[in-house]
N, C-alpha and C positions, 0 to 999 in steps of 0.2 A: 125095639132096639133103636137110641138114637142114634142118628149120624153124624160121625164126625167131619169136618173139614178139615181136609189136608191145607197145611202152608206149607206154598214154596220155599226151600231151601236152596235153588238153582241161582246161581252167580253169573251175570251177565258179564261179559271182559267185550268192553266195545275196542277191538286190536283197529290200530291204523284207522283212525278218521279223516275223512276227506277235511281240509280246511281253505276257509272261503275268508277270505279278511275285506272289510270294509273301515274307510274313513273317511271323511270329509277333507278339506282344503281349507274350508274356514272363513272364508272370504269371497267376496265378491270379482268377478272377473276385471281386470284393470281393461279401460280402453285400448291400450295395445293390442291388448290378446284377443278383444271383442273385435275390434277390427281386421282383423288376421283371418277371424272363425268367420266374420262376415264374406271376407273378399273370396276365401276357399269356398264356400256357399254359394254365392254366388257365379263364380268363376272358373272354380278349377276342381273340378268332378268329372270323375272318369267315366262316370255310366249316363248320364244327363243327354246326351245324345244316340243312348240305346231303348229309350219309351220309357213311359211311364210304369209298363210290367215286369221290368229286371225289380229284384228282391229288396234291393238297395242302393244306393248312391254312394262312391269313397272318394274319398280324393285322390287327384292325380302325386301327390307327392306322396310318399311309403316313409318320409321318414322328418314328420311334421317336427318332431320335438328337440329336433336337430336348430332349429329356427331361432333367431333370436327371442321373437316373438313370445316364444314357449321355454324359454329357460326356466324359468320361476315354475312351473309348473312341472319341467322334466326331473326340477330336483326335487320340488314336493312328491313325484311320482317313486326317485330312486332312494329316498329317504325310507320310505315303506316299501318298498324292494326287499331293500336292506334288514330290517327290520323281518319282515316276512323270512327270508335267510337266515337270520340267529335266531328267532324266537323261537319260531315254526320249524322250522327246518333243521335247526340246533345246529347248523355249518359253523365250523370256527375257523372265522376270515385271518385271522391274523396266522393261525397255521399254514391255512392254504394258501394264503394271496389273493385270497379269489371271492371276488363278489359281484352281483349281477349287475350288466351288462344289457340296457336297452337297443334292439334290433331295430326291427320293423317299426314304424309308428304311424298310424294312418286316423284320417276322419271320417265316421259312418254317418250319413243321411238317411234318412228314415222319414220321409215324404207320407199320407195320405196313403194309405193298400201296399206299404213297403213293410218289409220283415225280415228275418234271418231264420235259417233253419238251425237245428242239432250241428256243430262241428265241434270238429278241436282243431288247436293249432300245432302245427308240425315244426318240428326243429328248431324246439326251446323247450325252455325250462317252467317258467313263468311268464301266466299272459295274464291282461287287466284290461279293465275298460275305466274313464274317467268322465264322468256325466257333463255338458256340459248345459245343453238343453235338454228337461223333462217332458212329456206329454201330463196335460192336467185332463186326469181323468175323474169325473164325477161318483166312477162306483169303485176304484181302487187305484192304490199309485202305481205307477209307472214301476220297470224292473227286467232283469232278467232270471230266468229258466234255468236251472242244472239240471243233469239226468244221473241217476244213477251210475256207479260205473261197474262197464260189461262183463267183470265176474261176480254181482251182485244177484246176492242167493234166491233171488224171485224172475231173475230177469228173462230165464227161458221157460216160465209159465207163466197161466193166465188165471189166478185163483182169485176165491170171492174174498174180497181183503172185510173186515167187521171193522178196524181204526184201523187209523192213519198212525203208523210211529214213525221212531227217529232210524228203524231199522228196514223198513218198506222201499221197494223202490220207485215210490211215486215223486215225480219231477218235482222240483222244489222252486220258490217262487222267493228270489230276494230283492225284496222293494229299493230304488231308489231316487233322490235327489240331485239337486244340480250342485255340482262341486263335490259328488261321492267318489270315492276311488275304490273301485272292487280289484284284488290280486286272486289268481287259481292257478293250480296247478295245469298245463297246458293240455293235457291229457283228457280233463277233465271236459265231455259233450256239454254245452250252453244254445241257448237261441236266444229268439227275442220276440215278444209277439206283435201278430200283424198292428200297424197304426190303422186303426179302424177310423179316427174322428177327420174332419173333412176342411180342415183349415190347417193344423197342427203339426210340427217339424222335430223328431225326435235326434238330437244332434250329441254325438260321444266321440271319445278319442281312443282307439285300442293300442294295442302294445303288443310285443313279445318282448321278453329276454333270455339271454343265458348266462 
């Protein structure tokens, strides 16, 4: 008797996917702005006086993009807000009135043995990060982490996975650049991994809005 093989006839419906939006800026940082990232750097960081073993360095101001300094760049950031809002989100601004709204805006340092865990952010809508120093790493680029999210259909076991799909919940790794703007939904757990190299300063700008 031969065997036959069955073919699937099962239809996958991927419902509701997470979506992760990346861009560039395009450009080179103008001296204004370098000088600005410099003197904050330098100057005005909040944890710089708690040791070298806090997870991270931010700056003392929460709300950088308010700055002269950072206008060119807060509108390049709400241009794809924006964007992120009708494309993704399918919100129709002109019904509502209503389009998002940068909050918070701060700068993370990322020193030598500095890192971020898994969080999310709380009370918003939409958060981002905008790269503005890379680490150059020799065996892969620089980037942040997503996790899965918490009613994802594997997440409260521990099975032998055979591949990796687009439906697994194994942490996903999206590489970036200097000048990238990543937007996610707030809800959405991220990190960042440790800066292992022993000279190198990994430097970003995050965000919330609502």
């Amino acid at each position: 008797m031969s065997s036959i093989k069955e073919q699937s006839s099962a239809e996958i419906i991927p419902l509701f996917p997470l979506p992760i939006y990346k861009t560039n800026i395009g450009r080179e940082f103008t001296k204004q702005e370098q000088d600005e990232i410099d003197t904050i750097v330098s100057e005005k960081l909040a944890n710089r006086a708690l040791g070298s073993d806090t997870p991270k360095d931010l700056s003392i101001d929460k709300y950088l993009l308010r700055q002269k300094s950072f206008l060119s760049i807060q509108s390049f950031i709400e241009r794809h807000l924006k964007e992120f809002v009708t494309v993704i989100m399918g919100v129709d601004t002109v019904k509502t009135g209503w389009s998002p709204h940068i909050t918070q805006s701060w700068l993370n340092v990322y020193r030598p043995n500095h890192y971020d865990p898994f969080h999310i952010h709380h009370n918003c809508i939409i958060s981002g990060v905008f790269y503005i120093n890379c680490l150059k790493l020799s065996d892969k680029p620089d980037g942040i982490i997503f996790d899965a999210p918490s009613h994802h259909i594997l997440q409260q076991f521990e099975l032998p996975i055979a591949q990796d799909t687009k439906f697994s919940d194994k942490p996903q790794f999206v590489p970036v650049v200097e000048g990238d703007l990543i937007l996610f939904p707030s809800t959405v757990k991220h990190r960042v991994d440790l800066n292992e190299t022993l000279d190198q300063t990994r430097i970003s700008l995050s965000f919330n809005s609502i």
